[in-house]
C-alpha positions in Angstrom: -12.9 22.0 18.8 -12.1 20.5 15.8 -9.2 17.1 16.3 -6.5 17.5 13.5 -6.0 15.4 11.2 -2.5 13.5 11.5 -3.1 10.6 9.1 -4.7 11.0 5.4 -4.4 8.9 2.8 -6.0 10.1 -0.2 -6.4 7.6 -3.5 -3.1 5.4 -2.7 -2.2 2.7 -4.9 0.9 0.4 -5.4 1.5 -2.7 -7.3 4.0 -5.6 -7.8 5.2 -8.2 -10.2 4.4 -11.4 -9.5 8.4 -12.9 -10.2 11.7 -11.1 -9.0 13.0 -10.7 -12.5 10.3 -8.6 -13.8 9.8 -6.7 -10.7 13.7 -5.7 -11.2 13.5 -4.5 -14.6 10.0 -2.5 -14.1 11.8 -1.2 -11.1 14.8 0.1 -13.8 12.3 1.2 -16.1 10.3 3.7 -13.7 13.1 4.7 -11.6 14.5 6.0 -15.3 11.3 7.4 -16.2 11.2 9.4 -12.9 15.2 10.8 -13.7 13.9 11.2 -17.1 10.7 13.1 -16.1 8.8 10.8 -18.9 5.4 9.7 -17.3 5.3 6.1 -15.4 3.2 3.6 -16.1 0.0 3.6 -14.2 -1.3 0.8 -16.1 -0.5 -3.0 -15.1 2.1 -4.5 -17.4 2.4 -8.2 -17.8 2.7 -10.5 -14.1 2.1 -7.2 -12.4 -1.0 -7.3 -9.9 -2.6 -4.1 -7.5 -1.3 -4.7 -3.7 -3.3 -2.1 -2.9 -5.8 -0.3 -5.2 -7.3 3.5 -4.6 -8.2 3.7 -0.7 -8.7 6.7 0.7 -9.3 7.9 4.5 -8.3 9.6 7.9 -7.6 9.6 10.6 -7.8 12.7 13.4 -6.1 13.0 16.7 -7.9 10.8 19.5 -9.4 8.6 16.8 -7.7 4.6 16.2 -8.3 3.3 12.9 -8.7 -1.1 12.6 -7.0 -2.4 9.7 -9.1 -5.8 8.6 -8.8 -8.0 6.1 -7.8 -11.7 5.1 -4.2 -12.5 4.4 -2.9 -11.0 1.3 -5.8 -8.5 1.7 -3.0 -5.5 1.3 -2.8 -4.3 4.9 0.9 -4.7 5.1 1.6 -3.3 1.8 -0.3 -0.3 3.0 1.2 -0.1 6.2 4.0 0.4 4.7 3.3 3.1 2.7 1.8 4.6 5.6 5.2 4.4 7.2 7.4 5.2 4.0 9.0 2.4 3.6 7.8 2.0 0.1 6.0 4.7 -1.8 3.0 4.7 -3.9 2.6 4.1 -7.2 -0.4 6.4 -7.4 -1.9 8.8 -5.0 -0.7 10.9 -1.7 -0.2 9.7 2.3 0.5 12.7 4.4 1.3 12.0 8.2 1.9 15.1 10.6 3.9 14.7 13.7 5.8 12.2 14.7 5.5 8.7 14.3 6.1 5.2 15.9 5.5 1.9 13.7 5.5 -1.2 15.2 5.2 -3.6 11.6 7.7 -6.0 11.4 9.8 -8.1 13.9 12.7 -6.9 15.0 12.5 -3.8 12.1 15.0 -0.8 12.4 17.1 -2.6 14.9 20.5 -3.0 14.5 21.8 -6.5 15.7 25.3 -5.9 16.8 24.2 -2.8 19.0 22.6 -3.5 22.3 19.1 -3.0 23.3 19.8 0.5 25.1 21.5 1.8 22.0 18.9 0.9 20.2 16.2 2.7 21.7 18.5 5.9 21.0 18.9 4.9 17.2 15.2 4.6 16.8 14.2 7.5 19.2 16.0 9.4 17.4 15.0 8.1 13.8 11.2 9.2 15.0 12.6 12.5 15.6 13.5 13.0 19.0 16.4 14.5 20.6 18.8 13.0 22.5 17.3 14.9 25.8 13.9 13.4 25.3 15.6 10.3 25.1 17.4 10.1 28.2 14.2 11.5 30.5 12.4 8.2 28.8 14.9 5.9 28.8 14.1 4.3 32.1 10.2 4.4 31.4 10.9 2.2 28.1 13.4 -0.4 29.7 11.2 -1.1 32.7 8.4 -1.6 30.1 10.3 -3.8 27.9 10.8 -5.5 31.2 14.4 -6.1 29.8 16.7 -4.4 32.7 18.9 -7.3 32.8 19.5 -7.8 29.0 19.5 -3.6 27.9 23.2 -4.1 27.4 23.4 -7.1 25.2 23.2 -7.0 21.6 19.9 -7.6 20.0 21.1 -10.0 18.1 20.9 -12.5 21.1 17.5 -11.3 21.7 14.6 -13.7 21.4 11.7 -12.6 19.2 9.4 -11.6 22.2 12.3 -10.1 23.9 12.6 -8.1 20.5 8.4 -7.2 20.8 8.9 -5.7 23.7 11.6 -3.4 22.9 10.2 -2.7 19.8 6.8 -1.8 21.2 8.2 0.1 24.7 10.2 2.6 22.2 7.1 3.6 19.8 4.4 3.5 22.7 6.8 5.5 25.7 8.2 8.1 22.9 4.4 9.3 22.5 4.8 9.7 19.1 1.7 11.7 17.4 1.1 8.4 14.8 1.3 5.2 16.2 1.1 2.5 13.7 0.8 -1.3 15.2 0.8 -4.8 13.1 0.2 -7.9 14.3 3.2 -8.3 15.6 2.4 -8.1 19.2 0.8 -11.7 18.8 4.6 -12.7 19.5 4.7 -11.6 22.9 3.2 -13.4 25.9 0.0 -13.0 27.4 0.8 -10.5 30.3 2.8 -8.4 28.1 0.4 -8.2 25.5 -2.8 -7.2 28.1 -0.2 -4.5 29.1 0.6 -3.2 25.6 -3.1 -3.2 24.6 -4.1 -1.2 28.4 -1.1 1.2 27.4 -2.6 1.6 23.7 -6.0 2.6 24.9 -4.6 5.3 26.8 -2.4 6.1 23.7 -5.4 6.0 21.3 -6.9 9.3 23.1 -4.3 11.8 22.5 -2.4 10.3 19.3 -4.0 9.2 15.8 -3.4 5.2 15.7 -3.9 2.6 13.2 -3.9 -1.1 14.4 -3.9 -4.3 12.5 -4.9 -7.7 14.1 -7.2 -11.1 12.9 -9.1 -10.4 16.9 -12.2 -8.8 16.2 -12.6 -8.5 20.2 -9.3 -7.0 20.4 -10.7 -4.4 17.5 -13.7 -3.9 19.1 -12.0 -2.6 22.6 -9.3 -0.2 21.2 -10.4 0.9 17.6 -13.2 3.8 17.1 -13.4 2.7 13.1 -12.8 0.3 11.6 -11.4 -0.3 7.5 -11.9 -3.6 5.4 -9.8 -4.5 2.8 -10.3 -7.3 0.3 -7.2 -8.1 -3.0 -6.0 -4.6 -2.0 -9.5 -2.6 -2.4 -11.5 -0.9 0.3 -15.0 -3.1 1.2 -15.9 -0.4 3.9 -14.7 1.7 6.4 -17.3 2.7 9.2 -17.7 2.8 13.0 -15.5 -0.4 14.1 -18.9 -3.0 14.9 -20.1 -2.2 11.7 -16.9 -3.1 9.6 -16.2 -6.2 12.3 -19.5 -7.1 10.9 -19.0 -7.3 7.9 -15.6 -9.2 7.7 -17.5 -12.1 9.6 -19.9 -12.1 7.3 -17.4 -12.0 4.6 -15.6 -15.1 5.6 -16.1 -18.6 4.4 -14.1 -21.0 6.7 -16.4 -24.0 7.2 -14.0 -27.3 6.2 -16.4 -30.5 7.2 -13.2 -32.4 7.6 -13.4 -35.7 9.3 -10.1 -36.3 11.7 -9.4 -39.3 13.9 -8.6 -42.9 14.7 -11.8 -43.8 12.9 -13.0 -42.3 9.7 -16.6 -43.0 9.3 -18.1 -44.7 6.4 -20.5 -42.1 6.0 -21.8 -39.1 7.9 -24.0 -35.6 7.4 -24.4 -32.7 9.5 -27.2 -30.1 8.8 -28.4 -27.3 11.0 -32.0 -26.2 10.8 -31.1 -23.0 10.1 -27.8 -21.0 9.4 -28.9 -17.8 10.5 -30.2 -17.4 13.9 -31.3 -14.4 16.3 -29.5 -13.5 19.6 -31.2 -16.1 22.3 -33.0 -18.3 19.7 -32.5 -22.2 19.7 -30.5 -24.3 17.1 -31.2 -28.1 15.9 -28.6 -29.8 14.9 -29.3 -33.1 13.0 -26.3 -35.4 12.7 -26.1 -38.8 10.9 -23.2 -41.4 11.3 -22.3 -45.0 9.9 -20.0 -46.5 12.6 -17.8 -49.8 11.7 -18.9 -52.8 13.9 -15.8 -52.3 15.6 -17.4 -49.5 18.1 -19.7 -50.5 20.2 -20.9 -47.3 22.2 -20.2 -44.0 22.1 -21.1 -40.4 23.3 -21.5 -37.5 21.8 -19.9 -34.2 22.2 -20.4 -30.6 20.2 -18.3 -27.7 20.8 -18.9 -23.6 19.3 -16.2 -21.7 18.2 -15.2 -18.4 17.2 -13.5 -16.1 14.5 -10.5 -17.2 16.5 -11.0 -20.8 16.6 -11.5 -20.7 20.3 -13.8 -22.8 21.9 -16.9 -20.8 23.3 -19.0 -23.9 25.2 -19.6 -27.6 24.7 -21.6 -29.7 25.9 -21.7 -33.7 26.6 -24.2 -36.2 26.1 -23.1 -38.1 28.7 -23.5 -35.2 31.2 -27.6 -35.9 30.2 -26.6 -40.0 30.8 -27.0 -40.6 27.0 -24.7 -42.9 25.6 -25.9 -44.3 22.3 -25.3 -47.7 21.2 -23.7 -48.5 17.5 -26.7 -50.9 15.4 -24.6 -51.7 12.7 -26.3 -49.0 11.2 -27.0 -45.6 10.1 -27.6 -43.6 13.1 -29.4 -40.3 13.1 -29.4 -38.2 16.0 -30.5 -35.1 16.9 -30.0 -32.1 19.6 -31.3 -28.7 20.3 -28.9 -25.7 21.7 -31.0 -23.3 23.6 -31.2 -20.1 24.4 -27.8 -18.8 22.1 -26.6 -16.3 24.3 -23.6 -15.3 21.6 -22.9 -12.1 20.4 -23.6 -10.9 16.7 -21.2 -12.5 14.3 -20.0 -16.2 12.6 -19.6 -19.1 14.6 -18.4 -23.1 14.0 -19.9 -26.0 15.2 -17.5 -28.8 15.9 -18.7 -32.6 16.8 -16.8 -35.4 18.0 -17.4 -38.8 18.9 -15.9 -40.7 22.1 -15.9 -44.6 22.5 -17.7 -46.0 25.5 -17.3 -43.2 28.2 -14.9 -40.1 29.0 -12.1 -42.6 29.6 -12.6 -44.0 26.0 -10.6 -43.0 23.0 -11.5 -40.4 20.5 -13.6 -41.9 17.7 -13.6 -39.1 15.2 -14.2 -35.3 15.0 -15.7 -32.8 12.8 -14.1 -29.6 13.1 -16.0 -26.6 11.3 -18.7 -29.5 10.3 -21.0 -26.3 9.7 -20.9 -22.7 10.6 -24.1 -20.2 11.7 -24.9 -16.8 12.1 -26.1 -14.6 15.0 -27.7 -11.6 14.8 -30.2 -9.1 17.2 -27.6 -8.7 20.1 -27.0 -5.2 21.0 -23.2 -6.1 21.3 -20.7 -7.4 18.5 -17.3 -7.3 19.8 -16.0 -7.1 23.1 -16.9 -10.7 23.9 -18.5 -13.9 22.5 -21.1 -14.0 25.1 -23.8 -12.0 26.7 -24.3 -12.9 29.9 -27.7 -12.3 32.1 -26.8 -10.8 35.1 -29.1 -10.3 38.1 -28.2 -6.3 39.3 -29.4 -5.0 42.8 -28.2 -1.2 43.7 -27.2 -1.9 47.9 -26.8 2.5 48.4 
């Protein structure tokens, strides 16, 4: 049976001035060319720029649609359109059913009313009635988890008391759209794994479109996946394939030296910047070290999209530590068997004086960045683990 199609955006464009002033008067100007029935201008006048520039797609019933790009990409803009807060320039959004946004903290909310009458304004704002309402009123307080503060204006809320609200009203409605920013970052960590377990279960019977900078995140709850660049459309594909592509799109390598000590020179090169899934990396590292240290050891860690650290490694767990000659020093070390999944990662070095009780010489973060490739897997993890199996019955 054919899903329906509850999202569909089709050639949708809006743009901006780049200064308040302007954007007032072009505002005039069109909203008296729409009274007037004279056509607008579809052309960019002068400080005006493309927030979002002729993307088209949909997206059915059971389906959930990841939103990438860099910030300033166009995914809010769009979002918004989506949710008709502003409206195109240029092209058509149609959305069938009933829809819940979640794109901005704390939106639709009125501060002097308290949380419970606020789950009634903005119920009712999606388009239920108030008898819907009351059966799920108990369901959305007990998953805000805020029965003790349901009664107190939501202007003494704090932000992640505000997420949770906000987030318990769009996802316990049902709504048929579901529409989800980044947002959710706000929250804590046990009330974000329980929004993201109850929007998998959401994503099979409502169409959804979610927006987040985690790739692994995208990878466990979206079924495609759309990339945006300065408000254009790069791709949009089966999720892996997009995630993909955004790592491969981004340049985030900063070779900054940080720390007590800045050295008087240093290079980092890897032997290769493009590896396969379980191949072996050399990393060749030079160093000029002021007479002041006299030993040191070595440490490397791998991070990443997120900046989070994957693995490290010491050299002192191997009983090296290496001994400053007053001169350049040139070292280098192999990473085996790079069990990562496909995607961009960063290499970060540091240097620690004497032993682990020593003080932090200097660090490289992002001193270079590699590629893997060949794993079957992309997103739902950084790592692929071997595992021994045995079936017992």
């Amino acid at each position: 049976m054919e899903k329906d199609v509850l999202i569909k955006a089709e050639h949708v464009s809006k743009k901006f001035a780049k200064n308040l002033k302007k954007s007032l008067f072009y505002g005039v100007q069109d909203l008296i060319s729409g009274i007037s029935g004279r056509t607008q201008h579809n052309d960019l006048r002068k400080d005006e720029f493309w927030a979002v520039k002729d993307i088209s797609f949909e997206v059915k019933r059971g389906e959930c649609l990841g939103l990438i790009g860099h910030n300033g990409a166009g995914k809010s803009t769009l979002l918004k359109i989506l949710n008709g807060l502003i409206a195109p320039d240029e092209g058509t959004v149609t959305i069938k059913g009933k829809i819940g946004a979640l794109i901005e903290l704390g939106a639709g909310f009125n501060p002097i009313l308290s949380g419970r009458e606020n789950i009634y304004n903005n119920a009712a704002v999606i388009g239920f009635i108030k008898k819907e309402i009351d059966e799920k009123l108990d369901a959305i307080i007990a998953f805000a988890e805020l029965e003790e503060f349901i009664d107190m204006p939501v202007q003494n809320y704090s932000s992640g008391m505000k997420v949770r609200l906000g987030f318990a009203i769009a996802a316990q409605m049902e709504p048929d759209v579901l529409i989800i920013d980044e947002v959710l970052a706000v929250g804590d960590a046990n009330f974000r794994a329980k929004c993201f377990n109850k929007m998998s279960e959401l994503s099979k019977r409502c169409a959804m479109i979610f927006v987040s900078h985690s790739m692994p995140l995208l990878g466990r709850i979206c079924s495609s996946g759309l990339l945006m660049r300065k408000g254009e459309l790069l791709i949009i594909d089966e999720i892996n394939e997009v995630i993909h592509n955004y790592m491969m799109d981004q340049d985030l390598s900063i070779e900054n030296a940080v720390g007590d000590i800045i050295p008087e020179y240093y290079n980092i090169k890897l032997s290769r910047n493009q590896i396969r899934y379980m191949e072996e990396l050399e990393v060749d590292f030079s160093i000029l070290l002021p007479n002041s240290i006299k030993k040191f050891i070595l440490h490397y860690s791998i991070l990443d999209q997120e900046m989070k650290t994957i693995y490290q490694a010491f050299s002192l767990t191997d009983d090296l530590i290496f001994e400053n000659k007053n001169k350049e020093i040139r070292i280098k070390f192999l990473i085996e068997n790079i069990d990562l999944t496909n995607g961009k990662y960063f290499l970060n070095i540091g240097l620690i004086e004497n032993d682990f009780k020593g003080k932090n010489i200097c660090r490289f973060d992002g001193a270079e960045s590699f590629i893997v490739s060949g794993s079957k897997y992309n997103s739902f993890g950084s790592i692929v683990k071997k595992t021994k199996w045995e079936v017992i019955s």
